[in-house]
KENUGU-258273 format. One record per residue (C-alpha): residue number from 1; residue in three letters; x negated, y negated, z. Coordinates in nm, 2 decimals. Example, Ala and Ser with C-alpha at 12.3 -4.5 7.8 and 13.67 -1.06 7.14 Angstrom:
+-----+------+--------+--------+--------+
:  nr : rest :     xx :     yy :     zz :
+-----+------+--------+--------+--------+
:   1 :  ALA :  -1.23 :   0.45 :   0.78 :
:   2 :  SER :  -1.37 :   0.11 :   0.71 :
+-----+------+--------+--------+--------+
//
This chain:
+-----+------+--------+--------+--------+
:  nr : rest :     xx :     yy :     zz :
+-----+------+--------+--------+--------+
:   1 :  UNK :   3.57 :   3.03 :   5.10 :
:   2 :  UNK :   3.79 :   2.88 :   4.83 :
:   3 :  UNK :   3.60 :   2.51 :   4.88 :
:   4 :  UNK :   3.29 :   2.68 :   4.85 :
:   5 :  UNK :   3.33 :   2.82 :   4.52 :
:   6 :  UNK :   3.54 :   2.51 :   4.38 :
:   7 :  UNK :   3.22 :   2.28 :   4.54 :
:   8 :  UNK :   2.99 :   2.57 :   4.29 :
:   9 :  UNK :   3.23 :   2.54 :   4.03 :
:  10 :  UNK :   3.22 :   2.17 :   4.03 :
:  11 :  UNK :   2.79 :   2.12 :   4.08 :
:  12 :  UNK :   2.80 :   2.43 :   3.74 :
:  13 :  UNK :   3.07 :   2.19 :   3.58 :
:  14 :  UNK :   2.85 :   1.85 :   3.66 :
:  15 :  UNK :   2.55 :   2.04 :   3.58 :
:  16 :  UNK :   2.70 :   2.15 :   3.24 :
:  17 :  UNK :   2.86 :   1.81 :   3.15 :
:  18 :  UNK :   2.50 :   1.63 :   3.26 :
:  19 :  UNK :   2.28 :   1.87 :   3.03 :
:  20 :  UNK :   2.51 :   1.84 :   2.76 :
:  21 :  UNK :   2.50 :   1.45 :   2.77 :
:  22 :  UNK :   2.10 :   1.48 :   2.78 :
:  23 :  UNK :   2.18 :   1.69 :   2.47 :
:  24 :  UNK :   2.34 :   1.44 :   2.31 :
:  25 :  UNK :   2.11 :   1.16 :   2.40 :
:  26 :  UNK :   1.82 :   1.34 :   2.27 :
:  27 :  UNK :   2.00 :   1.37 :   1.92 :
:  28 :  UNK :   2.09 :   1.00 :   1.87 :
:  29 :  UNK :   1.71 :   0.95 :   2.02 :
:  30 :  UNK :   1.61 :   1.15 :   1.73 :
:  31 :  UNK :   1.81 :   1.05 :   1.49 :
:  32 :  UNK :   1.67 :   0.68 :   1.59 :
:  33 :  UNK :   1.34 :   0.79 :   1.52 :
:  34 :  UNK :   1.44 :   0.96 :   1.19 :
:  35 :  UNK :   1.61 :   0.63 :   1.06 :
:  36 :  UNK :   1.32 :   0.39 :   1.18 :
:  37 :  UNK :   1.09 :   0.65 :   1.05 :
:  38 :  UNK :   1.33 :   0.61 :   0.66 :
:  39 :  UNK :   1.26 :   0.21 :   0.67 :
:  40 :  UNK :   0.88 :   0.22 :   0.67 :
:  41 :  UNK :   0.84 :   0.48 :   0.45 :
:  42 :  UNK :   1.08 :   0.24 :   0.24 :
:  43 :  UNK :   0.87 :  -0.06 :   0.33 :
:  44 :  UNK :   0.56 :   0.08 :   0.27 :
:  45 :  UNK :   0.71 :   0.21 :  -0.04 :
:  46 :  UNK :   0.81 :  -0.18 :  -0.17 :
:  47 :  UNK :   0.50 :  -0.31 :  -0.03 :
:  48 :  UNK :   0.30 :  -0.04 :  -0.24 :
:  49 :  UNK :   0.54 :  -0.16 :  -0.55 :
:  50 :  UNK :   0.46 :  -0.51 :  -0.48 :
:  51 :  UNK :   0.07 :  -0.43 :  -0.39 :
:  52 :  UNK :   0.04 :  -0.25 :  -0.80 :
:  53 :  UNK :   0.22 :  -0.58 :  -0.96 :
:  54 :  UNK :  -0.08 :  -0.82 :  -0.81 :
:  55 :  UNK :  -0.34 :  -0.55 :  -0.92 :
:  56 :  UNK :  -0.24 :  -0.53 :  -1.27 :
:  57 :  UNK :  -0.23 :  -0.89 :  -1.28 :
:  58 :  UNK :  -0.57 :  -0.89 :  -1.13 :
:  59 :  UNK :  -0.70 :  -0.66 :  -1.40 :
:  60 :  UNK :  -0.56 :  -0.85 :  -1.66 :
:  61 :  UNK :  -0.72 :  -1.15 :  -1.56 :
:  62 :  UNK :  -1.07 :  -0.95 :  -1.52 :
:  63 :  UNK :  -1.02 :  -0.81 :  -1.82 :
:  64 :  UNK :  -0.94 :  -1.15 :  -2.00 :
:  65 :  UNK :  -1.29 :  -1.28 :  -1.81 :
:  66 :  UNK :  -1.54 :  -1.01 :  -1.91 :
:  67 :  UNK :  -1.41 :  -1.06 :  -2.30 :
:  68 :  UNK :  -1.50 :  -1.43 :  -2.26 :
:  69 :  UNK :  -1.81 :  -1.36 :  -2.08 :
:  70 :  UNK :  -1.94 :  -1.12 :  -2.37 :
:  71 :  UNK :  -1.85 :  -1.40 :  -2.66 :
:  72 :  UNK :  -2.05 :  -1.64 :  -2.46 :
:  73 :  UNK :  -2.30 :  -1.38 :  -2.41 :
:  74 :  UNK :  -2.33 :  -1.31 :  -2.78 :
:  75 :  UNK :  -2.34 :  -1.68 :  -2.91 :
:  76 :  UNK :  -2.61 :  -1.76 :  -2.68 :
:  77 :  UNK :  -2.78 :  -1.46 :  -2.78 :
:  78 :  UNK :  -2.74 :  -1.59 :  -3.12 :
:  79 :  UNK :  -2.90 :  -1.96 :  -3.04 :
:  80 :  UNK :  -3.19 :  -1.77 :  -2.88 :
:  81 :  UNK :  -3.27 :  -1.58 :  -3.19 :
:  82 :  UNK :  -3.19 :  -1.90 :  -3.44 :
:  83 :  UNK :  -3.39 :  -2.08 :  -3.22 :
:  84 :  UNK :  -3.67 :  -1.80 :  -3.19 :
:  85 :  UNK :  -3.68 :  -1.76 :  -3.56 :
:  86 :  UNK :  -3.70 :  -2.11 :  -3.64 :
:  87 :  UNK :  -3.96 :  -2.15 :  -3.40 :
:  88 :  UNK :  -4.13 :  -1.90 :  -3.59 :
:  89 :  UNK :  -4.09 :  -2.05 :  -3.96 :
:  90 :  UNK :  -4.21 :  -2.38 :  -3.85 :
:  91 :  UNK :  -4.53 :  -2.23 :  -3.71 :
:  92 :  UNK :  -4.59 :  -2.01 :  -4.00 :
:  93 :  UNK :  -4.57 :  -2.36 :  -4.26 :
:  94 :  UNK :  -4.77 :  -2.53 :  -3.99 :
:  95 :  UNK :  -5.02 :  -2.28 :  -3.92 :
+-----+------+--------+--------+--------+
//
């Protein structure tokens, strides 16, 4: 009688130890996720940081473009109405 209750002693002690250990593994396991989890949001954070830099840039440089765009569009809107209005005097003498 005494080996059977050290043998269920022994499987409850095993049993114990081996649930706690699946205990522990599960923490580190989760702790693993947590970190890996930290170090994209970090990552995504940087790339989002880096991602805002090039768009400004880009917006500059758009911004730069349309106020070139609308000089050119008003000098040439100015030839076509010298031109228009010279047109216009020289057939008024000739006519």
């Amino acid at each position: 009688m005494s080996s059977m209750k050290f043998s269920e002693i022994s499987v409850r002690s095993f049993m114990n130890s081996s649930q706690c250990w699946v205990r522990l593994y599960h923490t580190f396991r989760d702790k693993a996720d947590y970190v890996f989890t930290t170090d994209n949001i970090e990552s995504n954070v940087i790339n989002v940081a880096n991602d805002t830099e090039g768009a400004s840039s880009e917006l500059t440089t758009a911004h730069e473009y349309q106020k070139k765009a609308g000089r050119r569009m008003f000098i040439l809107l100015m030839i076509f109405c010298l031109v228009r209005f010279f047109r216009l005097s020289v057939a008024g003498v000739l006519g």
